[in-house]
C-alpha positions as CSV (number, residue, x, y, z in Angstrom):
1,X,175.9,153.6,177.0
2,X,173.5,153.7,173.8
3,X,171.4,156.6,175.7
4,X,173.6,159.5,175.1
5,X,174.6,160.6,171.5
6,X,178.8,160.5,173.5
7,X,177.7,156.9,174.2
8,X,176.4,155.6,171.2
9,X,179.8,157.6,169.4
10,X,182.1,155.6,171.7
11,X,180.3,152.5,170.2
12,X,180.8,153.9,166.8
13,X,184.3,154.8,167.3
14,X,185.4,151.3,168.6
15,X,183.7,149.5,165.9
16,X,185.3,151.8,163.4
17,X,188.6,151.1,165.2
18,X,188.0,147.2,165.3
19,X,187.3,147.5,161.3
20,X,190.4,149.2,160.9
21,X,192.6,146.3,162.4
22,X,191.0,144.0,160.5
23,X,191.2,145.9,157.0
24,X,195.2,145.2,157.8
25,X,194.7,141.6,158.6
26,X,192.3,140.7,155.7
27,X,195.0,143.2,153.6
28,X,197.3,140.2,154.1
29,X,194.8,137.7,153.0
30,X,194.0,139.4,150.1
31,X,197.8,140.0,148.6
32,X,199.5,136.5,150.3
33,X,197.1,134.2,150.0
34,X,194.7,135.3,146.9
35,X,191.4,135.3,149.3
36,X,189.8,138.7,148.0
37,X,186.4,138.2,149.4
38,X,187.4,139.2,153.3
39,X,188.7,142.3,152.4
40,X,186.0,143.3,150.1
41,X,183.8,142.8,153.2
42,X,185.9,144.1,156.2
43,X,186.2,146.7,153.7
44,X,182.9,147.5,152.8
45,X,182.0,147.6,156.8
46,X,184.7,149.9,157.5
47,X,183.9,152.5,154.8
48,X,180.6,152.5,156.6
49,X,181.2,152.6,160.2
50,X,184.3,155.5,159.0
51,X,181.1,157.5,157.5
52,X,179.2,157.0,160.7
53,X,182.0,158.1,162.6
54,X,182.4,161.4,160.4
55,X,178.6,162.1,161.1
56,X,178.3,161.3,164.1
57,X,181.8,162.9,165.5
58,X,180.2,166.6,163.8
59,X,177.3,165.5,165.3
60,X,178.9,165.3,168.9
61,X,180.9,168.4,168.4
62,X,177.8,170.8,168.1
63,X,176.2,169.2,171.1
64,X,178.5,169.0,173.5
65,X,180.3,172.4,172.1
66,X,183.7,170.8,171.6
67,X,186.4,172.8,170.5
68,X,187.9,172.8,166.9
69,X,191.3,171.3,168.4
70,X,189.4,168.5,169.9
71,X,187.4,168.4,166.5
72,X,190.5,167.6,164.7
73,X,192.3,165.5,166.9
74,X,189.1,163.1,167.0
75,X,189.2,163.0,163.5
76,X,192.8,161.7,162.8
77,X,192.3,159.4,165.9
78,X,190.0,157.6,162.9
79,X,193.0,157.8,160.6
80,X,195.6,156.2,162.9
81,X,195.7,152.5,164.0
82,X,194.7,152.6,167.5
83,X,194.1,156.1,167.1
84,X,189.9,155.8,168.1
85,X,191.0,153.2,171.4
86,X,193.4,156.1,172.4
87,X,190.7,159.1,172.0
88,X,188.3,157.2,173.7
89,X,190.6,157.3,176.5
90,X,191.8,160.9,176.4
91,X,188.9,162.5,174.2
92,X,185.8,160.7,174.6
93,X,185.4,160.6,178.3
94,X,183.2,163.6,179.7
């Protein structure tokens, strides 16, 4: 899976997804329970892998010639909740 540029995006992409989810969780912990330091790191991770995800997801479009439709939609899958675990499924797979 980490041989192909589409593999090591999928990697990328689920990560980024997983970071999300957590960003809610550690949300919770921040603003319920005073506990700032999870979401400054969750956060922190997520910003990255998000950038990663941008780069890489340009990246993927110019080498596997992917349309502008599929472009966009792979980008707000990385807006969504469980947007990047639904692409994978529909988007990702060659």
């Amino acid at each position: 899976m980490f041989k192909t540029p589409l593999g090591r995006f999928r990697i990328v992409a689920f990560l980024e997804g997983i970071s999300f989810l957590l960003l809610g969780f550690t949300m919770i912990l921040k603003y319920q329970y005073a506990m700032p330091r999870p979401n400054f790191v969750v956060g922190l991770a997520h910003g990255v892998l998000f950038i990663a995800y941008v780069f890489l997801l340009i990246r993927i479009t110019f080498i596997y010639e992917w349309s502008f439709q599929k472009f966009v939609l792979a980008f707000l899958a990385s807006l969504l909740p469980f947007g990047t675990f639904v692409a994978d499924k529909h988007l990702f797979t060659k």
